[in-house]
Residue frames relative to the residue before (quaternion, step in Angstrom):
aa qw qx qy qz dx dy dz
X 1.0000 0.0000 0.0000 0.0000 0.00 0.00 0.00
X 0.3511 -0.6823 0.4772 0.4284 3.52 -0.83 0.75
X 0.4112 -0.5895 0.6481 0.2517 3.32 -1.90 -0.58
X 0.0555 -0.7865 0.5848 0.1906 3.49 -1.40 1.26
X 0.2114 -0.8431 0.4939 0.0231 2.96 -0.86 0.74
X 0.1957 -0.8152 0.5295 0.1295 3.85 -0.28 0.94
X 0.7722 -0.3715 0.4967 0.1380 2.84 -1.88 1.21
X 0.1172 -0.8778 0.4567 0.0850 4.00 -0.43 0.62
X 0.4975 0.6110 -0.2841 0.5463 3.09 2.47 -0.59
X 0.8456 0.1530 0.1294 0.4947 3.44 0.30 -1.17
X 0.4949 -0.7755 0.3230 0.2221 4.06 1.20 0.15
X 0.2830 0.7083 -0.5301 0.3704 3.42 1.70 0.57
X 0.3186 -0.6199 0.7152 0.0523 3.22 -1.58 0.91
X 0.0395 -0.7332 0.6706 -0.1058 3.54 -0.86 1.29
X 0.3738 -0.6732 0.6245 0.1304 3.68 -1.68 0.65
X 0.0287 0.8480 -0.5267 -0.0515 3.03 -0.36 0.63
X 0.3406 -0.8277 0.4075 0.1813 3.87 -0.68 0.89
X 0.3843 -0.7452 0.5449 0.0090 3.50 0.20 2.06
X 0.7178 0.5758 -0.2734 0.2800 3.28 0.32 -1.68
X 0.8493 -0.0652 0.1499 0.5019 2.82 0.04 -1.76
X 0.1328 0.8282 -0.5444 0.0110 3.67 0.87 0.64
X 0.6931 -0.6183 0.3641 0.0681 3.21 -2.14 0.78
X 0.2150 -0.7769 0.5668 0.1702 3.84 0.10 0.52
X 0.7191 -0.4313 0.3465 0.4205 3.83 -1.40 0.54
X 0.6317 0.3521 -0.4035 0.5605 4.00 0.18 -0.47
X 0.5697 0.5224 -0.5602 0.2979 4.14 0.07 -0.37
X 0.6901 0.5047 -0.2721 0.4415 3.76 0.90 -0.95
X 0.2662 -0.6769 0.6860 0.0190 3.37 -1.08 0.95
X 0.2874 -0.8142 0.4984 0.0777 3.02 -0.58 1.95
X 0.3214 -0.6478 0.5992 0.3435 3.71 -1.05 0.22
X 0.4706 -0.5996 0.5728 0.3014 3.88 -1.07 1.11
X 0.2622 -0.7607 0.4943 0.3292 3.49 -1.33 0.19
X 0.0181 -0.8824 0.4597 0.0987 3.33 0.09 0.33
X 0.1666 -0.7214 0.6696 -0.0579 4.17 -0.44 1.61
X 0.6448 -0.6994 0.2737 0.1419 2.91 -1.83 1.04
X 0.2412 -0.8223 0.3729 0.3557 2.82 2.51 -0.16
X 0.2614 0.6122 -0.6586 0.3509 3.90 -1.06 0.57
X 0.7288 -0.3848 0.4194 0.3806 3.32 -1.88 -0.90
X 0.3695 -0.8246 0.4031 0.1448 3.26 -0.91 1.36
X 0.4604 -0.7485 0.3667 0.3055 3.21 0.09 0.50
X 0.7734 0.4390 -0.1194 0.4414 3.17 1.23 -1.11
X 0.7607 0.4210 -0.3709 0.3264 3.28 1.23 0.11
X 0.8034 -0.1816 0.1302 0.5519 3.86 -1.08 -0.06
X 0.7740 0.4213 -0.2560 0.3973 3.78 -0.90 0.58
X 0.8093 0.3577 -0.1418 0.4439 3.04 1.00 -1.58
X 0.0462 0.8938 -0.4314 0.1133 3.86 1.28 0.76
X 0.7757 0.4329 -0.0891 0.4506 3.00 1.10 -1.43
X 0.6911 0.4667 -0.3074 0.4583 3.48 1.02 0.27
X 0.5282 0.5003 -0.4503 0.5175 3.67 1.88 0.46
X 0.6442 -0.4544 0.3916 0.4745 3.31 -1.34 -0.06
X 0.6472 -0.4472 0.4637 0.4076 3.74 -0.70 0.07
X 0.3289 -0.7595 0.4819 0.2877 3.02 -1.22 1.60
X 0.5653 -0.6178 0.4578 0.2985 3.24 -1.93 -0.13
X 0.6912 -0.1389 0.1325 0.6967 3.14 1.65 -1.14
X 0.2264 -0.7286 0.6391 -0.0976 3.66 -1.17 1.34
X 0.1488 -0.7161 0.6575 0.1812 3.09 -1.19 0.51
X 0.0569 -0.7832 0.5983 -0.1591 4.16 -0.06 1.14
X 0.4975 -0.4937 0.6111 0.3679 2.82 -2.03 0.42
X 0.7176 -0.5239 0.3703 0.2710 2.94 -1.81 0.47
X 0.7573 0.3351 -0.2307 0.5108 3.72 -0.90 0.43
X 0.6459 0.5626 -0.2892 0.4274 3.53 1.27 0.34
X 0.4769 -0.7896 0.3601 0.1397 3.29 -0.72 1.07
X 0.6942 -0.4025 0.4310 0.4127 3.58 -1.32 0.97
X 0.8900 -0.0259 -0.0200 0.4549 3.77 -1.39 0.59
X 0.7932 0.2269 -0.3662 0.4305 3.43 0.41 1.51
X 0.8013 -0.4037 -0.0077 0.4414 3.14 -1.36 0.79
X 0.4570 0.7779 -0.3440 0.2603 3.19 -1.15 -0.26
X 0.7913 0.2236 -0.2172 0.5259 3.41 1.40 -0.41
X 0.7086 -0.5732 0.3785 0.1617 3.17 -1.91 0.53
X 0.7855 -0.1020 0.0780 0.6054 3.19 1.07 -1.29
X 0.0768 0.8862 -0.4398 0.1235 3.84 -0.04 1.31
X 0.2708 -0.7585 0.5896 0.0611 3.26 -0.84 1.85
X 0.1310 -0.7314 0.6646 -0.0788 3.64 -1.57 1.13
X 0.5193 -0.6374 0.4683 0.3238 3.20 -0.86 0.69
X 0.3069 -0.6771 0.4758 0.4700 4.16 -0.67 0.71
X 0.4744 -0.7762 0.4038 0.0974 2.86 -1.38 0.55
X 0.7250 0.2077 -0.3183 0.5744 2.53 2.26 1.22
X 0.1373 0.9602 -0.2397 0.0410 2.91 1.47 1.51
X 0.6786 -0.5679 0.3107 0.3472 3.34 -1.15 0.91
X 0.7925 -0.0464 -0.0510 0.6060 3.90 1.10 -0.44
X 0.3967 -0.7742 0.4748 0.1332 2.96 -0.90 1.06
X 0.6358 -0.5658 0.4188 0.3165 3.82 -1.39 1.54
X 0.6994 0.4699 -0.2935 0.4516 3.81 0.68 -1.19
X 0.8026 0.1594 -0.4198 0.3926 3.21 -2.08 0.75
X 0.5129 -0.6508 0.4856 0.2785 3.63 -1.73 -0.47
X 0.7233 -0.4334 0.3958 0.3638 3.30 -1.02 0.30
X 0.0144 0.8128 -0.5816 0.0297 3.89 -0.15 1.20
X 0.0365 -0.7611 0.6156 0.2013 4.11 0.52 0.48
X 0.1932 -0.7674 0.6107 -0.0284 3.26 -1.19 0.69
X 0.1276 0.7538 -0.6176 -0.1846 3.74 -0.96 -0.70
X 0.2367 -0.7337 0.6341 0.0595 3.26 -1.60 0.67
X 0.7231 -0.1852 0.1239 0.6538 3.45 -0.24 1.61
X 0.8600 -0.3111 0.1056 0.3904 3.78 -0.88 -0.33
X 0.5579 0.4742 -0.3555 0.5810 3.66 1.51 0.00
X 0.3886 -0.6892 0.6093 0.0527 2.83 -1.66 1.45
X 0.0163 0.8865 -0.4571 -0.0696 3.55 -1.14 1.14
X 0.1539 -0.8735 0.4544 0.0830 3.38 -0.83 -0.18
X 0.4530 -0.6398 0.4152 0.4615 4.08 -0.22 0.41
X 0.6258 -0.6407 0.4047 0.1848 3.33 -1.26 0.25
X 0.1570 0.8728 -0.4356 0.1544 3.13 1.18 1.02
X 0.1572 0.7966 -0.5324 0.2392 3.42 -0.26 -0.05
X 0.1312 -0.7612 0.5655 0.2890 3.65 -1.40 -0.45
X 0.1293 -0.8371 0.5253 0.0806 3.93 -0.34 0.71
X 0.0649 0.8492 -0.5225 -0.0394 3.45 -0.40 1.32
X 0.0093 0.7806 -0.5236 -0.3413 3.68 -1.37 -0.87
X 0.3689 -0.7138 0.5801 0.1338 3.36 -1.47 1.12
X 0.3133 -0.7489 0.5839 0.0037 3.06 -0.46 1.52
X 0.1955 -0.9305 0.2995 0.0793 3.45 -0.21 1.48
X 0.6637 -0.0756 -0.0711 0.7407 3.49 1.74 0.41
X 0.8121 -0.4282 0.3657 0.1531 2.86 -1.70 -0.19
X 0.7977 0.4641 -0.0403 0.3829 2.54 1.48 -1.03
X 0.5392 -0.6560 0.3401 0.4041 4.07 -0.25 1.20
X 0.9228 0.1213 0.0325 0.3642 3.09 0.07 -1.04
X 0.3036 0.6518 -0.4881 0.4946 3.39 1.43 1.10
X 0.0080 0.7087 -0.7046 -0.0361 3.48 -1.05 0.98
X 0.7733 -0.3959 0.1290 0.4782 3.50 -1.45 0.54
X 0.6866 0.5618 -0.3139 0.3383 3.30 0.39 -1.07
X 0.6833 0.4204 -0.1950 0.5642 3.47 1.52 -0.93
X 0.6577 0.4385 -0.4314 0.4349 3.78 0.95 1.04
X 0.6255 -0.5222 0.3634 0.4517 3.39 -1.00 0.94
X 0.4872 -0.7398 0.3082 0.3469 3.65 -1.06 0.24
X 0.1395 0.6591 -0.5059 0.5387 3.39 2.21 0.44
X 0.9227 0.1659 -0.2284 0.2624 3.31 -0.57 -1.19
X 0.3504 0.6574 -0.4435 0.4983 3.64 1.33 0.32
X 0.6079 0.4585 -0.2972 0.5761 3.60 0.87 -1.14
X 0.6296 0.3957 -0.5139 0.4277 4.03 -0.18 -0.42
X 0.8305 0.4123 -0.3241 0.1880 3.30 0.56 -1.06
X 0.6865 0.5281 -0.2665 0.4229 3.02 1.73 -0.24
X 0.3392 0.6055 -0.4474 0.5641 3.59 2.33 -0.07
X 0.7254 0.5691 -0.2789 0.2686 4.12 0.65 -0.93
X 0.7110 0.4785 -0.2531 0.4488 3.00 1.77 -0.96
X 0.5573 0.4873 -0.3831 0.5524 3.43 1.39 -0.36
X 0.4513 0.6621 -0.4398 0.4056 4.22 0.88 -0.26
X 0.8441 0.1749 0.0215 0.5064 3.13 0.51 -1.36
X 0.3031 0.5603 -0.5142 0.5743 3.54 1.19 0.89
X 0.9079 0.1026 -0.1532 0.3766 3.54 0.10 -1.13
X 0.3585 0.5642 -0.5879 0.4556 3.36 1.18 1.06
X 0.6795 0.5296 -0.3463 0.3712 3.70 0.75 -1.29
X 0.6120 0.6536 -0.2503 0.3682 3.47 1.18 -0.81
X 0.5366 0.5874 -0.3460 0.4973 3.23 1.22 -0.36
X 0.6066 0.5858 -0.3299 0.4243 3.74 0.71 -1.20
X 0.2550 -0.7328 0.6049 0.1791 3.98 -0.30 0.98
X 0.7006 0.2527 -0.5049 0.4364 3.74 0.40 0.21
X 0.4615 0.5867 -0.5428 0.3849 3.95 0.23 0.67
X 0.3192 -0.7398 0.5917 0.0270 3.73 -0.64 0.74
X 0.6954 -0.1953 0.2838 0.6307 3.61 1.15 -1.64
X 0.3166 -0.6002 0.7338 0.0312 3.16 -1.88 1.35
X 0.2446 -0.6748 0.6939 -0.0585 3.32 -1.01 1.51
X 0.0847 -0.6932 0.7111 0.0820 4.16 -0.93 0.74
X 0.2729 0.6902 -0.6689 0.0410 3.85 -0.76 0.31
X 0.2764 -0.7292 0.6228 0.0634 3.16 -1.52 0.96
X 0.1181 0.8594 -0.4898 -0.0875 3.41 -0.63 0.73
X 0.3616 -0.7391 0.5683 -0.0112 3.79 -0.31 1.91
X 0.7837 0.2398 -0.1875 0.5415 4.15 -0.46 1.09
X 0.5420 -0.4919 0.6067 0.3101 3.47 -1.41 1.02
X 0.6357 0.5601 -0.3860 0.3649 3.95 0.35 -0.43
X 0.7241 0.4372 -0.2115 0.4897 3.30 0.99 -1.85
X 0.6652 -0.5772 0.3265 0.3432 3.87 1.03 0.14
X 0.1932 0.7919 -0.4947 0.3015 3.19 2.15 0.65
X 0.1247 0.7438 -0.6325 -0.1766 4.05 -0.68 -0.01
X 0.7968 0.0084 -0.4044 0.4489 3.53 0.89 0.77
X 0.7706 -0.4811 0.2157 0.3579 3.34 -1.27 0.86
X 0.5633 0.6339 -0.3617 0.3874 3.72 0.96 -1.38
X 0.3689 -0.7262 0.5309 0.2338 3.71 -0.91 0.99
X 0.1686 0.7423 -0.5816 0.2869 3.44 -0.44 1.15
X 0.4688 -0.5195 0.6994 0.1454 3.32 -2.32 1.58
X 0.0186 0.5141 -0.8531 -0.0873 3.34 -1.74 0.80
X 0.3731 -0.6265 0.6825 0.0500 2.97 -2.17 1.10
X 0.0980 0.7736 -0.6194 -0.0911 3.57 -0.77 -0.25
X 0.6715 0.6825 -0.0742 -0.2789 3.35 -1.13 0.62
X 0.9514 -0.0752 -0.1158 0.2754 3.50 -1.34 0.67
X 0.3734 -0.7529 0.4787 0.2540 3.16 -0.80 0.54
X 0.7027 0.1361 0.0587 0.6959 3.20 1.79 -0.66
X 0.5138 -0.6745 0.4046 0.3426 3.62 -1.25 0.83
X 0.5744 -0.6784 0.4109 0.2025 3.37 -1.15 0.68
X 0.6005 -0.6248 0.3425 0.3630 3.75 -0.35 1.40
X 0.5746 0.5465 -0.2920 0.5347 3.80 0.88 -1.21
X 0.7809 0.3061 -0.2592 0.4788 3.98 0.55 -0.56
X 0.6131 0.5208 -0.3644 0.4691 3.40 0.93 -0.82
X 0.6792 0.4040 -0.3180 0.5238 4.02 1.37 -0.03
X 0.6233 0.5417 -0.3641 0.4306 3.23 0.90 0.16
X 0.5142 0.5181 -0.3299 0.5986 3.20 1.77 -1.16
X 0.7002 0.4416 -0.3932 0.4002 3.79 -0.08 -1.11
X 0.7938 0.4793 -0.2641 0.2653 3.51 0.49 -0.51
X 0.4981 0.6652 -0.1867 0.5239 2.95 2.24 -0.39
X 0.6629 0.3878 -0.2375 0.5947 3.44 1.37 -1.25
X 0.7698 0.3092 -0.4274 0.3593 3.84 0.02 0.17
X 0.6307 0.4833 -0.4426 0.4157 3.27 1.26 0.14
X 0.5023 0.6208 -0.3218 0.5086 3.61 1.80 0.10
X 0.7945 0.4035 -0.2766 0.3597 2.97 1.26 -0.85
X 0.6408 0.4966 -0.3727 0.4516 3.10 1.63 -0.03
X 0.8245 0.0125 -0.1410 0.5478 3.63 0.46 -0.14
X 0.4791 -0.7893 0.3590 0.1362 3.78 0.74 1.43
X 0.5608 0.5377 -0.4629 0.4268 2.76 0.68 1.53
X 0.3797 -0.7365 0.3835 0.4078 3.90 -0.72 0.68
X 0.6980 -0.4221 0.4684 0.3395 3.59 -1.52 1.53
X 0.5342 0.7892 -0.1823 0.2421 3.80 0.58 -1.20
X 0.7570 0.3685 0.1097 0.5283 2.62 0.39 -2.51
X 0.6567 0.4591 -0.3640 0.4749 3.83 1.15 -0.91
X 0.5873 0.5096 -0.4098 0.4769 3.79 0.89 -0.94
X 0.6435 0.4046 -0.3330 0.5579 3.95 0.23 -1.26
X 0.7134 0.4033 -0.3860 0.4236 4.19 0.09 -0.29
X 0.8264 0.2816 -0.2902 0.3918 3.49 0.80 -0.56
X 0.5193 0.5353 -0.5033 0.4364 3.55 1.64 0.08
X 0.5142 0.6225 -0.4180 0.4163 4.06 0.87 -0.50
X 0.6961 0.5745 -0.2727 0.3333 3.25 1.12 -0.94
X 0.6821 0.6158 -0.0483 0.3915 2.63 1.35 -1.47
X 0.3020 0.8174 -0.4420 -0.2126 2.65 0.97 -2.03
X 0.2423 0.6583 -0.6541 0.2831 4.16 0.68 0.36
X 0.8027 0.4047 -0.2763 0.3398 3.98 -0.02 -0.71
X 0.3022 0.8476 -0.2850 0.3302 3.53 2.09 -1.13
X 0.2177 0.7836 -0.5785 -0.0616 3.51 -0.58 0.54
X 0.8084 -0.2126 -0.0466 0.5469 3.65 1.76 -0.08
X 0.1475 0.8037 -0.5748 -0.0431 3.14 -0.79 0.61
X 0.3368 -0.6237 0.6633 0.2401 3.59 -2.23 0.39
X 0.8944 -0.0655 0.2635 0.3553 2.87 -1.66 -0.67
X 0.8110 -0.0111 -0.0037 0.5849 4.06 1.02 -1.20
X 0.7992 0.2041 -0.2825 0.4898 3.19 0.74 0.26
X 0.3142 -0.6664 0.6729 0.0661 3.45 -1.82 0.43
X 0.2041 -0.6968 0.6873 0.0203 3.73 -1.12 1.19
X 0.3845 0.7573 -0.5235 0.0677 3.36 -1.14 0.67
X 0.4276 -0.6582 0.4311 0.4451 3.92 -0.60 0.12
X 0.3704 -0.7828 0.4329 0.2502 3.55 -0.47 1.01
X 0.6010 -0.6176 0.3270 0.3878 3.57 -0.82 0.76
X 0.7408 0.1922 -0.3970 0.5067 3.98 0.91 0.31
X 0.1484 0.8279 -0.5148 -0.1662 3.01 0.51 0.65
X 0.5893 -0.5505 0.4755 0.3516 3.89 -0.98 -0.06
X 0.8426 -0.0366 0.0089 0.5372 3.40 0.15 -1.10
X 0.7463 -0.4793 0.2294 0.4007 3.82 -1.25 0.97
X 0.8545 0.1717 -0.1361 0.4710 3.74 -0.82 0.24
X 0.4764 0.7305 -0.4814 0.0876 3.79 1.26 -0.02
X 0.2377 -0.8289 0.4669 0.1962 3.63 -0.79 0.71
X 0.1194 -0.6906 0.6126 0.3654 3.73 -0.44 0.26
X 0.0747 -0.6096 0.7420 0.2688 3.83 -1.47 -0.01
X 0.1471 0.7835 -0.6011 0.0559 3.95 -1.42 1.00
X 0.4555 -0.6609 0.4540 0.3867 3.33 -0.66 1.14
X 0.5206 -0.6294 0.5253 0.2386 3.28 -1.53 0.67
X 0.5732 0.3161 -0.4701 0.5921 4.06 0.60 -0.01
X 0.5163 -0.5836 0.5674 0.2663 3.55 -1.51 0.37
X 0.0292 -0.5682 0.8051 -0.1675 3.39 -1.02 0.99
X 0.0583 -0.6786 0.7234 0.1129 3.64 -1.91 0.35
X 0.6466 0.5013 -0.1625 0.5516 3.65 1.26 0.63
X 0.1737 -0.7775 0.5781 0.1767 3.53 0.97 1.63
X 0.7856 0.4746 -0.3324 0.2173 3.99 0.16 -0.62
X 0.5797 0.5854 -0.3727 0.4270 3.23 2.13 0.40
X 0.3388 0.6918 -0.5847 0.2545 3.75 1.43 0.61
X 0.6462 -0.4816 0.5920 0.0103 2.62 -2.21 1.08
X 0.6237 -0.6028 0.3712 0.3314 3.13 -1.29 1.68
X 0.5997 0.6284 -0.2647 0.4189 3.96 1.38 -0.95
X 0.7262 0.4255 -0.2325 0.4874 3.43 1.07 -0.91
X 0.5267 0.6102 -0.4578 0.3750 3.60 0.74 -0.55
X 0.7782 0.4147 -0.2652 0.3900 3.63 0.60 -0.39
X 0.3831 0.7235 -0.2662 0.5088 3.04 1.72 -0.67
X 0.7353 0.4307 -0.2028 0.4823 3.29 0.32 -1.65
X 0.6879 0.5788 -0.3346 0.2827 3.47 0.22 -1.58
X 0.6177 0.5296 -0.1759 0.5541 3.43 1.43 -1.16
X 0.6243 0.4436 -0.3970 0.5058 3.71 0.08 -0.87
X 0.7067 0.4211 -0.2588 0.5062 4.08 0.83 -1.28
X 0.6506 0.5254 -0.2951 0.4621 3.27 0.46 -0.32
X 0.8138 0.2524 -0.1453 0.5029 3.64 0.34 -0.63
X 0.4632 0.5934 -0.4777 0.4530 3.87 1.57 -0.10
X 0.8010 0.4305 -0.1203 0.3982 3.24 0.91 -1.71
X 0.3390 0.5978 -0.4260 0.5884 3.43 1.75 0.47
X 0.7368 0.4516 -0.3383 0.3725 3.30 0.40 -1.17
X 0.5261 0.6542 -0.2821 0.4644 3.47 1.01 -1.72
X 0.7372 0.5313 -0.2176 0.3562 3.49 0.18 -1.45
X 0.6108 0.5002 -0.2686 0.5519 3.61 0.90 -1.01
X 0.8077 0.3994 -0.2913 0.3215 2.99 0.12 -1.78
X 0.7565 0.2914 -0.2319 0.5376 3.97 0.76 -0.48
X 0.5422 -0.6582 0.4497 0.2656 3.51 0.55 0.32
X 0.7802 -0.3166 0.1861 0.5063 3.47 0.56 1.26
X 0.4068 0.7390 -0.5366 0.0189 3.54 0.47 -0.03
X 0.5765 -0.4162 0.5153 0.4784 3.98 -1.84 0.18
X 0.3099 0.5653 -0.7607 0.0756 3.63 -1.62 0.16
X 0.7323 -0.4166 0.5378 -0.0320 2.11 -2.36 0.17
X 0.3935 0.7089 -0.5467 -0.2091 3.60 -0.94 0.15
X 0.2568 -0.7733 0.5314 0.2317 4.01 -0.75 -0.02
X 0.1451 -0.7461 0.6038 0.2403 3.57 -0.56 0.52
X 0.3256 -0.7067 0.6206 0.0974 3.21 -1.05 1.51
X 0.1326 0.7462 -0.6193 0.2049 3.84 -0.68 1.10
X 0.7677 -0.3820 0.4256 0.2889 3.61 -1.50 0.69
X 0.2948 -0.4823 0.7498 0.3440 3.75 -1.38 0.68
X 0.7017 -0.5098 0.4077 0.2854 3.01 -2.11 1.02
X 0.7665 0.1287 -0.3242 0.5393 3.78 0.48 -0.68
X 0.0794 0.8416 -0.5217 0.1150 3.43 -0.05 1.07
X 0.5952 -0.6369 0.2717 0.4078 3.79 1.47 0.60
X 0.7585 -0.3012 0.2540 0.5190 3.67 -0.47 -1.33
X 0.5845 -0.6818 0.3793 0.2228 3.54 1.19 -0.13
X 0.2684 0.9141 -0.2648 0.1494 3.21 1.86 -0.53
X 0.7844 0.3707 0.0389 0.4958 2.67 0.86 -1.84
X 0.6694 0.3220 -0.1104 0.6604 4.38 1.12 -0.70
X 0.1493 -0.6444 0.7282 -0.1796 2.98 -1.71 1.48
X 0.5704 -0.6177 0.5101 0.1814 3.48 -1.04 1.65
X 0.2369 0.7508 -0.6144 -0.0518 3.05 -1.24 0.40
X 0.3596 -0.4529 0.6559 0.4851 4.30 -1.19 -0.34
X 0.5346 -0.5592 0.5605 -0.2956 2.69 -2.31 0.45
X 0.5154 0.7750 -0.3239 0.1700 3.63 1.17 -0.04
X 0.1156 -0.7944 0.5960 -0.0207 3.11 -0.15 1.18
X 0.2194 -0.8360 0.4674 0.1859 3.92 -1.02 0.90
X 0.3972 -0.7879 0.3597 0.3035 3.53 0.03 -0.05
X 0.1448 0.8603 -0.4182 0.2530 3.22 1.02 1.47
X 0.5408 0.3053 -0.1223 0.7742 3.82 1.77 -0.77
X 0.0154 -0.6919 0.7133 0.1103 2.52 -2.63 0.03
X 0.5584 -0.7565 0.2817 0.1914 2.68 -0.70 1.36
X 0.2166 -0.8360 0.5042 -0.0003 4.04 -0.49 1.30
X 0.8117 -0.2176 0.2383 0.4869 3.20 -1.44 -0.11
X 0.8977 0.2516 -0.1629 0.3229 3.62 0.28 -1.02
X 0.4396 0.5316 -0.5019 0.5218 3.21 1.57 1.37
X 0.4986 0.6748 -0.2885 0.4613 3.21 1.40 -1.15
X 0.8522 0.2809 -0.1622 0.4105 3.74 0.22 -1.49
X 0.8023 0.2451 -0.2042 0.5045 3.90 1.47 0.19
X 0.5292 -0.7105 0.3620 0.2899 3.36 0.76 -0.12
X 0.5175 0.5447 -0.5042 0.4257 2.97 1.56 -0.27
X 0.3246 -0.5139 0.7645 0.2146 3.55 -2.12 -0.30
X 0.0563 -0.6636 0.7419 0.0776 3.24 -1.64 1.00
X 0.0531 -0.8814 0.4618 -0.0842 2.97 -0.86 1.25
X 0.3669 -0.8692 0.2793 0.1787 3.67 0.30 1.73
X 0.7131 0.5322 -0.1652 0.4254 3.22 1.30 -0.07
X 0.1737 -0.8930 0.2462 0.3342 3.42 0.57 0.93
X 0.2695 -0.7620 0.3738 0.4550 4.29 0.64 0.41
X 0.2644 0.5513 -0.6537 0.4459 3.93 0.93 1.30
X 0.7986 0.2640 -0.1423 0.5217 3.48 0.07 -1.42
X 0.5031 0.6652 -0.4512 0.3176 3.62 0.49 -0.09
X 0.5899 0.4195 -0.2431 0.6457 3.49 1.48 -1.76
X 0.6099 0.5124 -0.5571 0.2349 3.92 0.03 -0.46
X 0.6954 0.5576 -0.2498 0.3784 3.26 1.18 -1.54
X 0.6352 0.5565 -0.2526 0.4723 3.76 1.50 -1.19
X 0.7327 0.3484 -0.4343 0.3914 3.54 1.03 -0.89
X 0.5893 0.6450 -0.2634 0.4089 3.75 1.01 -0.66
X 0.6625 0.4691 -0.3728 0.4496 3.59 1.31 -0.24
């Protein structure tokens, strides 16, 4: 019989398949398949993106050409646009507002066909020194609310070009999916004053059945509800509610822990598309007490149908007990 099992952050109910659950060969990967041409995003082709914003480069090298390591560009078809201001409006009972917003991408090397796991861990660190760079520039901007990082790796995960690359966006306002995570954090803080976070990262150490790696600040593991097969969370182990307040110490920390999870992930499913989202505080988000950063990695092994759509719940064939066995062992 399966098992349901509910969500303690935010109250999602999730199936999980006990019975008969699924091992890496059960999934049937989707090929990716790109339109192949000129990449925009790699060496040479500088001059055909929009002008970067910020680059990390050798020295003596010029804005929009070769030479750098890790280089962020406005998209060049972004979902809200940096110009004008925030006009709130409403129409009869819907509330509106212009599309302000910012919509970047961080182009994460040079290289086409190099995904994290396939970069030195120096250069894993730029990319994660880059995302906190331009977090706490965006933060400054008083119409931004929240800065959302997602990476998406596969024609499945909604990659439309091949180059491995972070897009940021952000917000005029905090996203419904976070504002429930936040609400669900502060009453479970408020009932026994302690962060939801810190109790999950204390009782998987204990445990360590879900554990798939950890260093010095951080800890990778599939979380006991998880939603979709093989998802991993990765969270530093001191509490922080502000991914953009890591420490010159953690940046490596992290870079590794990402680097070798998604090594693991990679093996174990044979290359698969996913997903990841860094989950992090709205900018004026108070003291933080209550919410703890974390990654996100969702693979793209299911799809969601009619009977996620119409309940919220997730069935998920893979239990993330035996999931971390297969990830830590690979």
């Amino acid at each position: 019989m399966a098992e349901l099992r509910r969500d303690p952050i935010v109250g999602r109910w999730v199936i999980i398949d006990t019975d008969h659950p699924s091992g890496p060969q059960d999934f049937e990967k989707e090929e990716s398949v790109f339109s192949g041409g000129t990449c925009p995003f790699c060496y040479g082709s500088e001059s055909i993106t929009p002008n970067e914003i910020e680059c990390i480069r050798d020295p003596n090298t010029a804005p929009n050409t070769p030479g750098w390591h890790v280089r962020v560009i406005p998209n060049k078809f972004p979902a809200l646009q940096i110009e004008g201001d925030l006009e709130r409006r409403g129409n009869g009972i819907y509330d509106m507002t212009n599309g302000v917003g910012a919509h970047e991408v961080l182009v994460e090397s040079p290289y086409h066909t190099k995904d994290i796991p396939e970069l030195l861990n120096s250069e894993v660190e730029n990319v994660i020194s880059m995302y906190c760079r331009r977090a706490i520039d965006l933060a400054r901007d008083t119409r931004f609310k929240y800065i959302m990082f997602f990476r998406n790796y596969g024609q499945s995960a909604g990659a439309s070009l091949e180059h491995p690359h972070t897009q940021l966006i952000a917000l005029p306002m905090v996203p419904k999916s976070v504002l429930e995570e936040l609400q669900g954090a502060q009453e479970y803080f408020d009932y026994r004053e302690r962060c939801i976070f810190c109790d999950i990262i204390r009782q998987e150490l204990q445990k360590k059945e879900t554990v798939i790696l950890e260093n010095k600040h951080f800890l990778s593991f599939c979380p006991f509800v998880s939603r979709f097969p093989f998802e991993i969370w990765i969270i530093p182990k001191k509490h922080n509610a502000y991914f953009f307040q890591l420490t010159k110490e953690e940046i490596p920390s992290l870079a590794a822990i990402l680097k070798d999870t998604l090594a693991k992930l990679k093996k174990t499913l044979s290359h698969p598309s996913y997903n990841y989202v860094i989950h992090t505080s709205p900018i004026d988000g108070g003291d933080g007490d209550h919410y703890h950063w974390h990654i996100e990695i969702m693979p793209r092994l299911t799809r969601v149908a009619g009977f996620e759509w119409g309940t919220g719940f997730y069935i998920v064939p893979t239990p993330p007990e035996l999931a971390a066995v297969y990830l830590k062992e690979a």
